[in-house]
C-alpha positions as CSV (number, residue, x, y, z in Angstrom):
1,X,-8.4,11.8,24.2
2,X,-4.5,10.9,24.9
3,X,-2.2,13.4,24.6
4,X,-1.2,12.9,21.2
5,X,-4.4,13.4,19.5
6,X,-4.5,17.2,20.0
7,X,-1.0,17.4,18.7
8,X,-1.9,17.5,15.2
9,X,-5.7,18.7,15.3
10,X,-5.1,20.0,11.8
11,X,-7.1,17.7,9.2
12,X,-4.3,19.4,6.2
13,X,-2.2,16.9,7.7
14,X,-4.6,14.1,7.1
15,X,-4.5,13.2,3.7
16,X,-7.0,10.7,4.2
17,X,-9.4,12.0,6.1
18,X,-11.9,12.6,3.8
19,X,-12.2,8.5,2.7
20,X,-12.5,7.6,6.9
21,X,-15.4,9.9,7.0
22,X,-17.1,8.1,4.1
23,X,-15.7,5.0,5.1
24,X,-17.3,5.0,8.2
25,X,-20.7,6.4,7.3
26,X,-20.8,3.5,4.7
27,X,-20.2,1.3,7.7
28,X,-22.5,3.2,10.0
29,X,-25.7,2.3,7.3
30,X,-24.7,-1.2,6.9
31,X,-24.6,-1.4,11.0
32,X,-28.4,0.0,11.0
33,X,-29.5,-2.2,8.5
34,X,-28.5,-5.2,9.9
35,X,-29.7,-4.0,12.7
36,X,-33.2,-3.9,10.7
37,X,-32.3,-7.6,9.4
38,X,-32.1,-8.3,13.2
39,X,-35.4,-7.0,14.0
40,X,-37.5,-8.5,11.1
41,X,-36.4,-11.7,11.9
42,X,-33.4,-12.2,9.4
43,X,-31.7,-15.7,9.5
44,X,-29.0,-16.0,11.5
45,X,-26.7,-16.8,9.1
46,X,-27.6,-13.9,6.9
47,X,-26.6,-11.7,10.1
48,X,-22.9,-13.1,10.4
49,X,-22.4,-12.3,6.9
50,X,-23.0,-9.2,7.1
51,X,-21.6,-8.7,10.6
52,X,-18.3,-10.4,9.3
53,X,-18.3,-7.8,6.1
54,X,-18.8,-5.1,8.7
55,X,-16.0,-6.3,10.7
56,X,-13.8,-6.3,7.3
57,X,-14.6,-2.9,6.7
58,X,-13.6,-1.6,10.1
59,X,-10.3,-2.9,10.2
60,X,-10.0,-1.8,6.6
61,X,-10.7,1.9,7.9
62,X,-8.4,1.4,10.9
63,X,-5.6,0.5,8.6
64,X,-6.3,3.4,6.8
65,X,-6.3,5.7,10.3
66,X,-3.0,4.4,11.0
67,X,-1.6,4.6,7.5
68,X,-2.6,8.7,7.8
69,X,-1.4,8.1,11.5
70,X,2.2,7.0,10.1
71,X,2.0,9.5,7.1
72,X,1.5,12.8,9.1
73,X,2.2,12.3,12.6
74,X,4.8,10.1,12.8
75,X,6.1,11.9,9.9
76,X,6.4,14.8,11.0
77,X,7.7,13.9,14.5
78,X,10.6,12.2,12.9
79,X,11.5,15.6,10.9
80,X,11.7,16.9,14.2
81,X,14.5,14.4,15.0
82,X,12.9,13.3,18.1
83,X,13.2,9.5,17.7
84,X,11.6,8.8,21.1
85,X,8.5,11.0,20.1
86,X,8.3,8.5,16.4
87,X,8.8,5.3,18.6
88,X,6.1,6.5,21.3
89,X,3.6,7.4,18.8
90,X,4.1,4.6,16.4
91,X,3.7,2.1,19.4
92,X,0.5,3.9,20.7
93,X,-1.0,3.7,17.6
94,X,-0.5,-0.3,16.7
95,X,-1.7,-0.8,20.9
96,X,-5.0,1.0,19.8
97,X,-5.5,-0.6,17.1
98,X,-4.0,-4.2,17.1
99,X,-5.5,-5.8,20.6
């Protein structure tokens, strides 16, 4: 964990919270059944489909990490007028996320 993840360990700041935990246990079940796919054989081209919609679906929860990131975070760093502490955090979270 870096630094700023226990800053705001309050989920009330996390609007979206909710929808990344469902998110991902969507995408956690389509990860174990193509794992199944895998192991009964599935064609190959049936695996990078799904692999591909998988992939899709993680960035689309990452953007919505970083669009709670930006929302309550950042946010709330700002209102405490420390520019420096908006900049860090904002650049810390695209790193993470965009590679």
């Amino acid at each position: 964990m870096s630094d700023s993840s226990h800053h705001h360990g309050n989920s009330d700041h996390h609007h979206y919270r909710k929808s990344i935990v469902n998110r991902l246990a969507r995408i956690e079940g389509h990860v174990r059944s193509v794992k199944e796919m895998a192991s009964s054989g599935r064609d190959c081209g049936d695996l990078l489909i799904q692999i591909a919609a998988i992939r899709s679906a993680l960035d689309n929860c990452g953007k919505l990490i970083l669009k709670d990131h930006l929302e309550s975070c950042v946010v709330e760093a700002a209102k405490s007028g420390n520019e420096q502490e908006v900049l860090t955090q904002l650049n810390e979270a695209l790193d993470k996320f965009i590679r």
